[in-house]
C-alpha positions as a Markdown table, in Angstrom:
| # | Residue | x | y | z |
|---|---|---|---|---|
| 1 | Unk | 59.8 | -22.0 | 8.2 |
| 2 | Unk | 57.8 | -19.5 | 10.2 |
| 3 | Unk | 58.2 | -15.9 | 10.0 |
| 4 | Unk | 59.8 | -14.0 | 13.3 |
| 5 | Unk | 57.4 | -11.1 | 14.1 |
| 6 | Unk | 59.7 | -7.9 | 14.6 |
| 7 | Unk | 61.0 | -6.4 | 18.0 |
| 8 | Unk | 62.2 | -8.3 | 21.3 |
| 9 | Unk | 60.6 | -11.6 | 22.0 |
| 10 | Unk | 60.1 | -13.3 | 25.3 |
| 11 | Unk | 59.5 | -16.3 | 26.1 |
| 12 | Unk | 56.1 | -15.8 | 28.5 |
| 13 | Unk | 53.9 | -13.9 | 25.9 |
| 14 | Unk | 53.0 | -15.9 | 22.9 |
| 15 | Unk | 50.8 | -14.6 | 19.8 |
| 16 | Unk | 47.4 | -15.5 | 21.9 |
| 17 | Unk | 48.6 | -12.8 | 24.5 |
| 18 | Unk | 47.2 | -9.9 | 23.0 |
| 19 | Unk | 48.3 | -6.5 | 24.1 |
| 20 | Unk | 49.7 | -6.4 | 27.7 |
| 21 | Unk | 48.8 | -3.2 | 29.6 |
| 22 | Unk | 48.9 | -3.0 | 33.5 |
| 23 | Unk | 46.4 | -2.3 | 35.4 |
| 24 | Unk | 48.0 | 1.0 | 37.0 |
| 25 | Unk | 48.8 | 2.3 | 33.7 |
| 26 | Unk | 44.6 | 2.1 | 32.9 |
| 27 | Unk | 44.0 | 3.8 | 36.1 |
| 28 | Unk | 47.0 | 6.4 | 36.1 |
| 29 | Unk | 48.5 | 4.6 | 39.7 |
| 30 | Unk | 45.2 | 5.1 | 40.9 |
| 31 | Unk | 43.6 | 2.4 | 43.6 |
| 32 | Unk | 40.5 | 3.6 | 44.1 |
| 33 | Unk | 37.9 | 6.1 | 42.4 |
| 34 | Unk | 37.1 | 9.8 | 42.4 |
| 35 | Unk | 33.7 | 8.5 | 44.5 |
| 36 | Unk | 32.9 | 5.9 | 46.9 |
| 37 | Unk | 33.4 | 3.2 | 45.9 |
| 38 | Unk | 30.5 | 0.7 | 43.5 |
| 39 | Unk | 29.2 | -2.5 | 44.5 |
| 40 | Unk | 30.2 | -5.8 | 42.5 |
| 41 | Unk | 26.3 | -6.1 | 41.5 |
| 42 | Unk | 25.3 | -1.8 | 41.3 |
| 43 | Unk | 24.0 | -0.9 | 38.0 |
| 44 | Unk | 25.7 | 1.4 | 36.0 |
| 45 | Unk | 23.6 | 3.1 | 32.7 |
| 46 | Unk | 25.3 | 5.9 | 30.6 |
| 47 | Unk | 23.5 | 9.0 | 30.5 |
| 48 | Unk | 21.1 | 9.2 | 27.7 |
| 49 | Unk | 22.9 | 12.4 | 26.2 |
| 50 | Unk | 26.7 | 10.2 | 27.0 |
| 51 | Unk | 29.2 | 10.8 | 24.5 |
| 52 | Unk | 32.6 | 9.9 | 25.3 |
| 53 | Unk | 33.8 | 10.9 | 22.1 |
| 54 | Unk | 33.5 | 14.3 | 23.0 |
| 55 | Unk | 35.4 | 14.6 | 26.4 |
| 56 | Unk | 39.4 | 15.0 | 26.5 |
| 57 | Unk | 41.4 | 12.8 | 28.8 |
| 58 | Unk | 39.3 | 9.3 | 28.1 |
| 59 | Unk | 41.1 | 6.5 | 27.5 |
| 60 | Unk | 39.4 | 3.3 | 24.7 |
| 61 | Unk | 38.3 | 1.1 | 27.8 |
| 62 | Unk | 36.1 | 4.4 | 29.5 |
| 63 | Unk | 34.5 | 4.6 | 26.2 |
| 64 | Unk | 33.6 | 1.3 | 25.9 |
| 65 | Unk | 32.3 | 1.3 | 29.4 |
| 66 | Unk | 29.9 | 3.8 | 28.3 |
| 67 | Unk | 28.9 | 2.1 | 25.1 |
| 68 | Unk | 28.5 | -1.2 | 27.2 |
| 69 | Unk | 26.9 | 0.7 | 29.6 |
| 70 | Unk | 23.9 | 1.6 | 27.0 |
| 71 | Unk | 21.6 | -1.1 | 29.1 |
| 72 | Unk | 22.4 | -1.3 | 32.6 |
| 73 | Unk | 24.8 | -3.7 | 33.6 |
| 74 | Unk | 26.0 | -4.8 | 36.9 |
| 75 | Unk | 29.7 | -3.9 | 38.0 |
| 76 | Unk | 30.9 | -7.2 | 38.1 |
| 77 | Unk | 29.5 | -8.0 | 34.3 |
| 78 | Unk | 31.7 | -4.8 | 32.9 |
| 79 | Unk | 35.0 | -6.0 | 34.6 |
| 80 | Unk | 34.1 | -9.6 | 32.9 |
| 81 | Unk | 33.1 | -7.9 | 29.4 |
| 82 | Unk | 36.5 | -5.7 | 29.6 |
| 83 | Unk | 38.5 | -8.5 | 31.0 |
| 84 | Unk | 40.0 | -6.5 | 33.5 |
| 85 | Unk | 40.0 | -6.5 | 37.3 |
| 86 | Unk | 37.0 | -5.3 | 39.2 |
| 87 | Unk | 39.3 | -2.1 | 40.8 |
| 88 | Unk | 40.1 | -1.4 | 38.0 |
| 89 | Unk | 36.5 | -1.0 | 36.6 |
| 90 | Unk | 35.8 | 0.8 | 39.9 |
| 91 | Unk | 38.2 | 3.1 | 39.1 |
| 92 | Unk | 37.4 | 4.2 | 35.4 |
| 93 | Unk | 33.4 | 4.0 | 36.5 |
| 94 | Unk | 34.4 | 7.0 | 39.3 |
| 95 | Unk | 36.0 | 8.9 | 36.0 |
| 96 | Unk | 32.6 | 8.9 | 34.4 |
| 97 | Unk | 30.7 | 9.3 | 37.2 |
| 98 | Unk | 32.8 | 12.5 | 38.1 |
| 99 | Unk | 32.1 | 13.6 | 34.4 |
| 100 | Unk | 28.4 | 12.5 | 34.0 |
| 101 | Unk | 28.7 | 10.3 | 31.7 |
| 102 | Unk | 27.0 | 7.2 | 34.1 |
| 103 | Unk | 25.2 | 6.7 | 36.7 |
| 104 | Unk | 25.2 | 4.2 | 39.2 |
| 105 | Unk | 22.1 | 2.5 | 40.9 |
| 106 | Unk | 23.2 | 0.9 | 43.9 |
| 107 | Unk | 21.5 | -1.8 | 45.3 |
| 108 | Unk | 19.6 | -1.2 | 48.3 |
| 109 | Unk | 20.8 | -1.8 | 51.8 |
| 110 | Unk | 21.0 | -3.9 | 54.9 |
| 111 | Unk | 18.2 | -1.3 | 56.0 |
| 112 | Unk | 15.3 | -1.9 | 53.2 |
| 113 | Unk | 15.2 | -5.4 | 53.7 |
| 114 | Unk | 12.3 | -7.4 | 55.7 |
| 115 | Unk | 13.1 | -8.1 | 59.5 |
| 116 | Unk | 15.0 | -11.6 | 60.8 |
| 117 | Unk | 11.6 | -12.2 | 62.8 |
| 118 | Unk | 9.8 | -12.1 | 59.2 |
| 119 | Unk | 12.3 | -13.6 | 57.6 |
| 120 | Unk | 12.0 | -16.7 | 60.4 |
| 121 | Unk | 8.2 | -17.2 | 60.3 |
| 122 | Unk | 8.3 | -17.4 | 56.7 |
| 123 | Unk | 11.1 | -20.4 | 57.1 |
| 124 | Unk | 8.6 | -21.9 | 60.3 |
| 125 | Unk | 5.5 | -21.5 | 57.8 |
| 126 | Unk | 7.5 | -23.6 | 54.8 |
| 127 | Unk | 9.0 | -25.9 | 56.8 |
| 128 | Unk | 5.3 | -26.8 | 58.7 |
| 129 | Unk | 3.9 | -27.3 | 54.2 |
């Protein structure tokens, strides 16, 4: 006979769930962060001096964004390392942002790349191979 784990039980969260915290309660009701908002594929690298230890207010998943933020690592890779949603992410990345703790590389823009007209010879030149 199995062994009833103590407190309330219900019927859509088994042992494999794991701890269930909403997303909200991570973020404080917060939907988007203290800065503008990160690209899904921006790199974020924790300050060489980062130690989240030290700062008041953090919760465990902004310290672990600075420890996996150690290399850089793309937006989209923390929010899949974390398991949580990308927003989310967004949100606690604007936290250490605001604090120092990261910064964020984004990548670069619409402006820096090479001109259609470039962009069509090249495709004219390969297709003619």
């Amino acid at each position: 006979m199995r062994a009833e784990s103590p407190g309330p039980q219900h019927e859509w969260l088994d042992g494999a769930a794991g701890p269930v915290v909403r997303p909200y309660t991570l973020t404080g009701g917060r939907v988007r962060p203290a800065v503008d908002g990160f690209d899904l594929v921006a790199f974020v690298l924790a300050a060489p001096t980062a130690d989240a230890v030290g700062h008041p207010g953090l919760q465990p998943e902004h310290r672990r964004l600075v420890e996996l933020a150690r290399r850089p690592v793309a937006v989209a890779d923390l929010a899949a390392d974390l398991d949580l949603a990308v927003g989310v992410v967004r949100v606690l990345l604007g936290d250490l942002l605001a604090r120092g703790l990261v910064a964020v590389h984004q990548p670069p823009t619409a402006t820096h790349l090479p001109d259609d007209n470039i962009l069509k010879a090249v495709v004219s030149g390969l297709r003619a191979l």
